[in-house]
C-alpha positions in Angstrom: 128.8 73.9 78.3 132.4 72.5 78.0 134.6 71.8 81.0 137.0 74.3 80.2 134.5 76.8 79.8 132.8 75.8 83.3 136.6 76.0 84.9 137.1 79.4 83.2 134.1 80.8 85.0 135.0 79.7 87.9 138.5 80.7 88.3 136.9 84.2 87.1 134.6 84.6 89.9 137.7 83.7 92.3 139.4 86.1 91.4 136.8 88.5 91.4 135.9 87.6 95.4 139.5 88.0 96.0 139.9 91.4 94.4 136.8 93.0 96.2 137.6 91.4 99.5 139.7 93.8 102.4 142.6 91.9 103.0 143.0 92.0 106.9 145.3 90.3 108.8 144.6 88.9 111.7 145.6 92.4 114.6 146.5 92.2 118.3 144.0 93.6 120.6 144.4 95.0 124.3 140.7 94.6 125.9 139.8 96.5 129.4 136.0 95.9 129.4 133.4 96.3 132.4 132.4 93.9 134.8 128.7 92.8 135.3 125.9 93.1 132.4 128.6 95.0 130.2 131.0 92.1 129.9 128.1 89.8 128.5 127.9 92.3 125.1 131.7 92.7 125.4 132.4 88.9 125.2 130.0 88.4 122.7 132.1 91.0 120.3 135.6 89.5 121.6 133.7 85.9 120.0 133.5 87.7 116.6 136.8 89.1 116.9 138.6 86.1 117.5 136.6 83.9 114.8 138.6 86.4 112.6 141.4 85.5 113.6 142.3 88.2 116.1 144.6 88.1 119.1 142.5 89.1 122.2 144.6 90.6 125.7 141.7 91.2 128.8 142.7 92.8 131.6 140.2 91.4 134.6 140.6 91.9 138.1 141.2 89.3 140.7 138.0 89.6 142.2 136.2 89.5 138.4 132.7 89.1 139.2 131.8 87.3 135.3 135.4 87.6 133.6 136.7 84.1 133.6 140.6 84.1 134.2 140.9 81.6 131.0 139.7 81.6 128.0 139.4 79.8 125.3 138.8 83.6 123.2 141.3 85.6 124.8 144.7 85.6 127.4 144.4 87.4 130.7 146.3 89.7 132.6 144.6 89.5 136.0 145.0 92.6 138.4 144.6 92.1 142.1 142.3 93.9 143.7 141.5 93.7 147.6 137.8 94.2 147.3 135.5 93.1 144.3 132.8 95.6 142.9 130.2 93.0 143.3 130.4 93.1 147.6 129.8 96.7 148.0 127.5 97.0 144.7 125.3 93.8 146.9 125.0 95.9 149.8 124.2 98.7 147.9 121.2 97.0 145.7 119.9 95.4 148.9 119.6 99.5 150.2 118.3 100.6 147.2 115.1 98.0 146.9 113.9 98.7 150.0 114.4 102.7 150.0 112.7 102.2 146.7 109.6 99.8 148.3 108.9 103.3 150.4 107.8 105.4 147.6 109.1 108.6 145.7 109.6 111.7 148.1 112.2 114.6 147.5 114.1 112.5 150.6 114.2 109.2 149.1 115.5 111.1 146.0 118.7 112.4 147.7 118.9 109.2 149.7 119.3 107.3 146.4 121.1 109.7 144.8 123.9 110.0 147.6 124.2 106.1 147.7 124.7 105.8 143.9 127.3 108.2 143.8 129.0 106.8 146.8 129.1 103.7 145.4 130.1 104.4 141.8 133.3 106.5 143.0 134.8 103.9 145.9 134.4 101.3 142.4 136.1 104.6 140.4 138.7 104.1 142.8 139.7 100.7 143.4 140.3 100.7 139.6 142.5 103.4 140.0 144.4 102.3 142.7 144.8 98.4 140.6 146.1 100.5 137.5 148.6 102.3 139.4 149.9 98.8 140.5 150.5 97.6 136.7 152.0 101.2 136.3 154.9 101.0 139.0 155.2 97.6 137.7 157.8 97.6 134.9 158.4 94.0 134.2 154.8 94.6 133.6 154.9 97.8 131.3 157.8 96.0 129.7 155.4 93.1 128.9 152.5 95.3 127.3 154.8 97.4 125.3 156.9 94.6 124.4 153.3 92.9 122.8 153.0 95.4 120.2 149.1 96.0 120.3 147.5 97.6 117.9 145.0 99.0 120.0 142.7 99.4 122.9 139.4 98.2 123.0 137.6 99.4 126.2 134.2 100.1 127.7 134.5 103.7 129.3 132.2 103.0 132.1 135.1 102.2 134.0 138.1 105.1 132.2 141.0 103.3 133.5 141.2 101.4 130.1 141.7 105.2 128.5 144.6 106.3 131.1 146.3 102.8 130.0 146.1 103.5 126.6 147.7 107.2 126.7 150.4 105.4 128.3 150.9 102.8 125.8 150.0 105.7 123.0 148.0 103.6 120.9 144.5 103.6 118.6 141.5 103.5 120.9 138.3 102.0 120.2 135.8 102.1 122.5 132.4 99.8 123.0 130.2 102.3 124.9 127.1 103.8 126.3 128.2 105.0 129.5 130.7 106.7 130.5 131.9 107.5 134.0 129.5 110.4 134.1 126.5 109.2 132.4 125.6 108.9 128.6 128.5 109.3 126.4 127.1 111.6 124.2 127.2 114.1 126.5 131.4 114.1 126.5 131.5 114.1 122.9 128.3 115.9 121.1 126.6 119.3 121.1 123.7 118.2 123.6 121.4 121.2 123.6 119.4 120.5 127.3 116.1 121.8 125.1 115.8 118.8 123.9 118.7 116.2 124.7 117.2 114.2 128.6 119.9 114.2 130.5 119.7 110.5 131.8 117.8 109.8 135.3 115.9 112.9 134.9 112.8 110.7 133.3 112.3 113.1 130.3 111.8 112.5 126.8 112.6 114.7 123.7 110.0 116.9 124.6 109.9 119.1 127.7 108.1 122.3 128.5 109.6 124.8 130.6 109.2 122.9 133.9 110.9 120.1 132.9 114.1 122.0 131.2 114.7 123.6 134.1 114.5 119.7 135.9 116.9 118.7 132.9 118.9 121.2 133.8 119.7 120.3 137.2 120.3 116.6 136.9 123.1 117.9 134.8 124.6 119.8 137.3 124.5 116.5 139.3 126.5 114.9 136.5 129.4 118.0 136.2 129.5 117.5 140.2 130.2 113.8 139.8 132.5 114.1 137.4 134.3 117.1 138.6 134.1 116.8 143.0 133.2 112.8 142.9 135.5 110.6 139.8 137.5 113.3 138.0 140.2 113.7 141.3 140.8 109.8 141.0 141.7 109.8 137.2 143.4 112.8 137.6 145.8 112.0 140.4 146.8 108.8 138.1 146.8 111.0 135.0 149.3 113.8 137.2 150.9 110.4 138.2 152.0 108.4 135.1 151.3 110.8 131.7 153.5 113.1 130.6 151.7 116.3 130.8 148.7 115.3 132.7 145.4 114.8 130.9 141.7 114.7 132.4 139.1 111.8 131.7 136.6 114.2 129.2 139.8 114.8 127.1 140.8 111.3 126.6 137.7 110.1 125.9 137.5 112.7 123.4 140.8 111.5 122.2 139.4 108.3 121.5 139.6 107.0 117.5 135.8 105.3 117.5 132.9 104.7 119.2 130.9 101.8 119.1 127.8 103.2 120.8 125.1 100.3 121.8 122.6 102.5 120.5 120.6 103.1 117.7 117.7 105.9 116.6 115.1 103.2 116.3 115.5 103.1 120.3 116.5 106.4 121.3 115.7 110.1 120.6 117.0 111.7 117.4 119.9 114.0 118.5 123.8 115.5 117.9 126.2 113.4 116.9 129.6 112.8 115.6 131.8 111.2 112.7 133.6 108.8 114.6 130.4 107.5 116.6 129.3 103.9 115.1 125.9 102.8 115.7 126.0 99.2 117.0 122.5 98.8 118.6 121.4 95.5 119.0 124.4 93.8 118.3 124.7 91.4 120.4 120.9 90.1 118.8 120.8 87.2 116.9 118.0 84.7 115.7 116.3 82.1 117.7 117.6 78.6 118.2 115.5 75.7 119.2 114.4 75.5 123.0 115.5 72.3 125.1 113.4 69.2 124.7 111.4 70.1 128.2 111.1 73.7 128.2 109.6 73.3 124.5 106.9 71.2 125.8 106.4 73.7 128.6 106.0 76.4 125.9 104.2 74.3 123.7 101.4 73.4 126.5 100.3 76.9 126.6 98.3 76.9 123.9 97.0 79.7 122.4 97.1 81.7 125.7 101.1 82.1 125.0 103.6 82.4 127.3 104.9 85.4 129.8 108.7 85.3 130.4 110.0 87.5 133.5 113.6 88.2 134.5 115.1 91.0 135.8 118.6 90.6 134.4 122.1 89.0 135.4 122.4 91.6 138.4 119.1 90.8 140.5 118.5 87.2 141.4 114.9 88.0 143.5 112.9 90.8 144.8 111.5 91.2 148.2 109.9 88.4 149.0 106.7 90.4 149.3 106.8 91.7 145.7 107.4 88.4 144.9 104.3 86.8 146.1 102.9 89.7 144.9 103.5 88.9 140.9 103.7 85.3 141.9 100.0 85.7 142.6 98.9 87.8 139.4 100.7 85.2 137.3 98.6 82.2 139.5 95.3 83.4 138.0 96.2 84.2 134.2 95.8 81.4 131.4 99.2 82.0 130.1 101.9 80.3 130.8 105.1 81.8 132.4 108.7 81.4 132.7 110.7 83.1 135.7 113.8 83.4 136.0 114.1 83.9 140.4 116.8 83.1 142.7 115.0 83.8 145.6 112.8 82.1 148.1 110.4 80.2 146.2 107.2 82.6 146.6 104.3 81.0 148.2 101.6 82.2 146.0 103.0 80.4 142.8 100.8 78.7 140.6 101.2 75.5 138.9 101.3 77.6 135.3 105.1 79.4 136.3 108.0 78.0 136.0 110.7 78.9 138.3 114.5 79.2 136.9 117.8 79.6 137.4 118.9 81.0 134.0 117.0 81.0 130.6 117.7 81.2 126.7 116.2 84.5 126.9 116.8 85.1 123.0 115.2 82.2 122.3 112.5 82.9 124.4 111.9 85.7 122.7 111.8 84.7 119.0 109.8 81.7 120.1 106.1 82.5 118.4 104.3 81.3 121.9 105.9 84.7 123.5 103.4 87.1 124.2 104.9 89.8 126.8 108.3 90.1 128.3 108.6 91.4 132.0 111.6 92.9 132.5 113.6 95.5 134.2 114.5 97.8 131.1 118.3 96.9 131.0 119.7 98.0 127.7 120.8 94.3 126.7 117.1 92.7 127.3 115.3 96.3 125.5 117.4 95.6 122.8 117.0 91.8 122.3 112.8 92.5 122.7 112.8 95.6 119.8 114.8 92.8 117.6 112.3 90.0 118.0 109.2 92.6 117.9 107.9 91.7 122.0 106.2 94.4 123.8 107.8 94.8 127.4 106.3 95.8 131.0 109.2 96.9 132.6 110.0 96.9 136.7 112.7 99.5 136.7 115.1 99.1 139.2 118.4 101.0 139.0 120.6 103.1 136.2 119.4 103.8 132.4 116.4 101.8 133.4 113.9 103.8 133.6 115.6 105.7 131.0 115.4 102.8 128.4 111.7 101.6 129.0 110.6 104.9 128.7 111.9 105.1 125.2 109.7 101.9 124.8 106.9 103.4 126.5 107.1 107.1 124.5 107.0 104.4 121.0 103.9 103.0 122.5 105.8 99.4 122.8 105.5 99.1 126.5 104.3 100.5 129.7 106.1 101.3 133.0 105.3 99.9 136.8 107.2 101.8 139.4 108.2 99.2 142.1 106.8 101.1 144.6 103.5 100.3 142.9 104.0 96.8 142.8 100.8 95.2 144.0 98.7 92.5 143.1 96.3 94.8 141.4 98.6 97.3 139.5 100.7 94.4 137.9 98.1 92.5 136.7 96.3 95.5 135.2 100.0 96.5 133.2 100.4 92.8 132.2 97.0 92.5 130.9 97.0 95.7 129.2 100.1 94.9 127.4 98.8 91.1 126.4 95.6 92.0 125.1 96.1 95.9 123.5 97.1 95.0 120.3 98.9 98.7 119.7 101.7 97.2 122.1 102.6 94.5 120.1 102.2 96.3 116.4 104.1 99.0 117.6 107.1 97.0 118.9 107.1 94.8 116.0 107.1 98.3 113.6 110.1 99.0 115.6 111.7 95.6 114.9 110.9 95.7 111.2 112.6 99.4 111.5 115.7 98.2 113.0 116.3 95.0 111.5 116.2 97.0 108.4 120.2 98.2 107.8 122.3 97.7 104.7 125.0 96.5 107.2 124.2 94.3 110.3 125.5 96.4 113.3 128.3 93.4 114.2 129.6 93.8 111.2 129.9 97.2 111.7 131.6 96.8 114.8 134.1 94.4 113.8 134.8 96.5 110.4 135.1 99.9 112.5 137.8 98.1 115.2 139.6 96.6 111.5 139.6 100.2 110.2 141.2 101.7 113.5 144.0 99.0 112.9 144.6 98.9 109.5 144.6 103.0 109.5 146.7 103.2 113.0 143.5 105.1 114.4 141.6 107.4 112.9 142.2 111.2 113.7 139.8 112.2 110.7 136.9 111.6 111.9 137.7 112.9 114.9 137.0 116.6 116.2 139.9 119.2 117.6 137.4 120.6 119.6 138.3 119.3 122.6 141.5 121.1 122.4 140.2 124.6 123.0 139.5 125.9 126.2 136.0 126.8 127.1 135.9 130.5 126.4 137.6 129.7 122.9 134.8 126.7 122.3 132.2 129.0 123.0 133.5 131.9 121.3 133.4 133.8 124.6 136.3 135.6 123.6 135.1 136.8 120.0 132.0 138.1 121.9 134.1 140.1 124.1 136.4 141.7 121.4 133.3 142.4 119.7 131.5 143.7 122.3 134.3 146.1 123.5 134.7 147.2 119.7 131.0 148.3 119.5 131.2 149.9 123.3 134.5 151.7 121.8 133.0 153.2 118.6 130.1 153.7 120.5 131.8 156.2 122.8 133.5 157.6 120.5 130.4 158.5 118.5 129.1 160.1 122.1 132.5 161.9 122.4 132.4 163.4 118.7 128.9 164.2 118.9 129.8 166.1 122.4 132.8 167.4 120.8 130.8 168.9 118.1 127.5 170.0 120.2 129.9 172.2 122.6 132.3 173.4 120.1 128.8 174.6 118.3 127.5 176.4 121.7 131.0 178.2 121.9 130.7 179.1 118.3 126.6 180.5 118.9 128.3 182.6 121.8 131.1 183.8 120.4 128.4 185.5 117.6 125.9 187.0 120.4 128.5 188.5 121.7 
């Protein structure tokens, strides 16, 4: 083949890439994320973003518990804020271990119940309170209309992000699975309670009449937290700062896209909506090598395998009697096991555990040598084990927890341990039966074959989905008016009632004919006899 001929192809197929790639320039984005575990899968989309050559703006508060002030990914706008979410979400973790340690009762129940919703609406409204500083601020308005954004990225846990964009009136995209009153399909899909668990009630997609009516009433606990509990501290800052007031449910049914860390490999199949993007898992990505030491640690397991335990980036330890507890279980097994603990170094540990600070967890997790994964069911880790095919025994602490493992454990992928049951006994027979059942294992690796198995890797999604929004200035056609009507109109209420009083009014009137004509007949029969 000639050179010409070689450079003719080749400046073809240039020209060809060019023509069927999106041109996008690089956008400038206005991030309000959450603090904690939600910042970890929020940073790791801000890193895509910004290798594509997008501008990134986070707004982080003074007292940012993971949010570093800067950045080489993004510039900040810190907000000062007296008290940080992280002291009085301490104390109330601390309170909530040890109510739990005392077993379920209908008392522990509302104990735990009132604590969570205590604490969830003094966080509500510190943010609140922080936004209505940058709000009476006007060199700082000035500043964020002045950058010319093109849109919002936010994670609705914490709404504040939403009031701020109303302000600014721009495109919304938001990276979500909670909202300020639970799940977020519940603000934005039909959710028939037949079928839909309402999260923290501990149901599945099957209930009989029992456990409807239980569905039912945890989501009369969620309309009472959103309406008595969070919705007055939105709405005094909505009354406050946008022109015509608005309401939370509204503006987050406003909002352009979701990117909703979910997928129906993981959860149950329901209602959903044309603007909600399925992103599950997309934080996953393939195993790297381990360090030099904890690869020989691995390694020197054998064919036993290794047992990797953490319970996530907001517990550092358990009770120290828990601890000893597993510490012992662990002791006596073949396997080896890596632990990520904080804590007091138990004093049942064996010389097979290894006790960290912090661990590659993904890594750990593709690594062939992993067996089981003990974990505490946050959506993060669920998601990471369904992706690398390792069956969980999940230690549910708090939150979508319990929610999340029993997806797992409905799929046959994992099995649940209350931590009231927590003994040396009932751990070791769930960590056994979830090494050595082979259905376990199959099963979560069906899933990961299942989910792994996308035209389109759910970060690219993402990351197309926040270019669209840009590119198109939002996108209001995806989007539903329904959150425009007023209840009565939404559930055709009203047609019911005209229809209703139309058949009441021909059915009188049929009654007052027929009487009409039954008595003028009597007078007529009369009239003849006499």
């Amino acid at each position: 083949m000639s050179l010409h001929r070689v450079c003719g192809i080749f400046v073809l197929l240039s020209v060809c890439l060019v023509s069927f790639t999106t041109p996008c320039d690089g956008g400038n984005i206005l991030v309000f994320p959450a603090d904690g575990s939600h910042w970890i899968n929020m940073k790791i989309l801000l890193e895509e973003l910004h290798a594509r050559g997008h501008n990134l703006t986070v707004i982080r508060a003074s007292t940012s518990w993971y949010i570093a002030e800067k950045s080489p990914l993004y510039t900040s706008i810190t907000v000062e804020m007296e008290e940080g979410y992280e002291h009085f979400f301490g104390a109330y973790l601390e309170e909530h271990l040890r109510v739990e340690r005392e077993g379920a009762s209908v008392l522990t129940f509302f104990k735990l119940t009132k604590d969570f919703l205590s604490m969830v609406s003094e966080g509500h409204l510190l943010w609140c309170e922080a936004f209505a500083q940058i709000f009476d601020d006007k060199i700082m308005v000035k500043s964020l209309r002045d950058s010319q954004f093109d849109l919002v990225l936010t994670d609705p846990a914490v709404s504040t992000g939403l009031v701020l964009a109303k302000y600014l009136k721009l495109p919304v995209v938001l990276n979500v699975r909670w909202i300020t009153s639970g799940e977020g399909h519940f603000a934005i899909a039909p959710s028939p309670l037949s079928y839909i668990p309402v999260p923290g009630s501990g149901l599945t997609d099957k209930m009989n009449f029992m456990q409807r009516i239980k569905n039912m009433f945890f989501y009369s606990i969620i309309l009472f937290q959103q309406k008595f509990m969070l919705g007055p501290s939105y709405d005094a800052l909505c009354d406050k700062y946008i022109e015509g007031g608005c309401d939370i449910i509204s503006l987050l049914q406003e909002a352009d896209i979701w990117l909703f860390r979910s997928d129906f490999v993981f959860d149950f199949p329901r209602p959903t909506m044309p603007n909600v993007v399925y992103i599950g898992g997309f934080q996953c990505k393939s195993a790297q090598p381990l360090p030099a030491d904890l690869e020989e640690f691995v390694q020197s397991a054998g064919e036993h395998g290794v047992i990797i335990m953490t319970l996530g980036s907001t517990v550092n330890a358990l009770p120290k009697d828990v601890a000893d507890e597993i510490a012992s279980v662990f002791a006596k097994m073949p396997q080896k096991v890596i632990w990520r603990h904080k804590g007091d170094r138990p004093s049942t540990l064996g010389n097979n555990t290894l006790i960290v600070d912090w661990m590659p967890q993904k890594d750990l997790l593709g690594h062939p040598q992993t067996k089981v994964f003990v974990a505490h069911g946050g959506t993060n880790g669920v998601q990471e084990a369904i992706y690398h095919g390792v069956p969980v025994l999940g230690i549910p602490l708090f939150f979508d927890q319990y929610d999340n493992l029993l997806r797992l454990q409905e799929r046959g992928a994992g099995k649940i341990i209350q931590l009231s049951d927590v003994n040396g006994e009932r751990f070791e027979q769930g960590v056994k039966e979830v090494l050595h059942e082979d259905s376990y294992r199959q099963n979560m690796q069906r899933l990961s074959r299942l989910h792994r198995d996308q035209p389109v890797t759910p970060m690219d999604q993402a990351i197309f989905w926040v270019e669209y929004v840009m590119r198109h200035k939002g996108a209001p056609h995806l989007r539903t008016e329904a959150y425009k009507m007023p209840w009565y109109s939404y559930y055709c209420v009203d047609v019911v009632l005209l229809l209703l009083t139309a058949a009441t009014v021909l059915l009188l009137s049929a009654l007052a004919i027929f009487r009409f004509l039954c008595c003028n007949s009597r007078r007529k029969t009369k009239a003849k006899q006499h």
